[in-house]
C-alpha positions in Angstrom: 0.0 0.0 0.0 2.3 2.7 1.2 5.9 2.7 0.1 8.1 1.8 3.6 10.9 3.9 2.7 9.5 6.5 0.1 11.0 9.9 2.5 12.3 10.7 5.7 9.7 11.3 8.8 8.6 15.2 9.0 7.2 16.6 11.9 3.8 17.3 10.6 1.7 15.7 7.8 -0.8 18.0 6.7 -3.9 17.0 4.7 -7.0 17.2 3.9 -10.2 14.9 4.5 -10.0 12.7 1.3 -6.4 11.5 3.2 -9.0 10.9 6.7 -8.0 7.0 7.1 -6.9 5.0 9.9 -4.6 3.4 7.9 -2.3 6.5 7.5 -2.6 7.7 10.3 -1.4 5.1 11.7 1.6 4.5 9.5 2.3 8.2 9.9 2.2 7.4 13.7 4.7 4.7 13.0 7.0 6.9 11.5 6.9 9.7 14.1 4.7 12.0 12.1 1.9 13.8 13.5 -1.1 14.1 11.0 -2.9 17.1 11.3 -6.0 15.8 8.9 -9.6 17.4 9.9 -12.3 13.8 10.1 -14.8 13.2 7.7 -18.5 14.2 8.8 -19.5 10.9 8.4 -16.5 9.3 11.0 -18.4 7.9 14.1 -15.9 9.3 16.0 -14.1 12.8 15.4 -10.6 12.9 15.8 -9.1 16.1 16.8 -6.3 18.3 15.1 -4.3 21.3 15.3 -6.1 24.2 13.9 -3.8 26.2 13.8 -1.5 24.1 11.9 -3.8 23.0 9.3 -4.7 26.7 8.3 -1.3 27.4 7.1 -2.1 24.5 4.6 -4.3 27.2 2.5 -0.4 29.3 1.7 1.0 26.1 0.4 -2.2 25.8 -2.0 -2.3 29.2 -3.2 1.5 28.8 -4.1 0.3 25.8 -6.2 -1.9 28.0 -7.4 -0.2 30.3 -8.6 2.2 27.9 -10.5 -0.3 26.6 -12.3 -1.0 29.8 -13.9 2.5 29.2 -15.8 0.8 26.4 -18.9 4.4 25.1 -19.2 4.3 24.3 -15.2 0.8 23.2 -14.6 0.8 20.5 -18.3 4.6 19.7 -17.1 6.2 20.6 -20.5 9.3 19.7 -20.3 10.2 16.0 -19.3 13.5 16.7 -18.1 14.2 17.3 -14.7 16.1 20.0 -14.5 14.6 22.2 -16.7 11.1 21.3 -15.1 13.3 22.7 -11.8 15.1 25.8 -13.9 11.1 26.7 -15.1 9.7 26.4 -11.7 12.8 28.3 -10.5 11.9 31.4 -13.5 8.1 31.1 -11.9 8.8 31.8 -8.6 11.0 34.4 -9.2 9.0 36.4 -11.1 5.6 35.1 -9.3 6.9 36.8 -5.9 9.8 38.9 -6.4 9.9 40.5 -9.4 
């Protein structure tokens, strides 16, 4: 199901409710990763989460956002690593500093 080794533990794993299964959670337990992943309405019983966390999850969406603006980004033109990297490099600079 869940590839063993696929990254290192984080501290935080945060998601939203289509990820709301105990079977993640519990491997993310297993790693040492807290999952901060609201329940499904329909979950007999609620878990809790950290609210505060899991509102920060709505900057790392609008930066996705925002890439997919760039076609070349968002229909992942080119095939090759690095320049899929260098393009996404080129978007963020011009996204936010420029």
């Amino acid at each position: 199901m869940l590839a063993i080794n696929a990254a290192p533990p984080s501290e935080y794993l945060v998601a939203d409710k289509g990820y709301d299964s105990n079977a993640l959670r519990s491997w993310l337990i297993e790693r040492g990763t807290t999952p901060v992943i609201p329940s499904k309405s329909n979950r007999k019983v609620q878990i809790e989460h950290d609210r505060q966390i899991y509102r920060q999850r709505n900057v790392v969406e609008r930066m996705f956002c925002r890439f997919k603006d760039w076609r070349r980004v968002a229909t992942r033109f080119d095939r090759n690593i690095k320049t899929f990297m260098a393009t996404i490099a080129i978007a963020a600079i011009v996204t936010w500093w420029l």
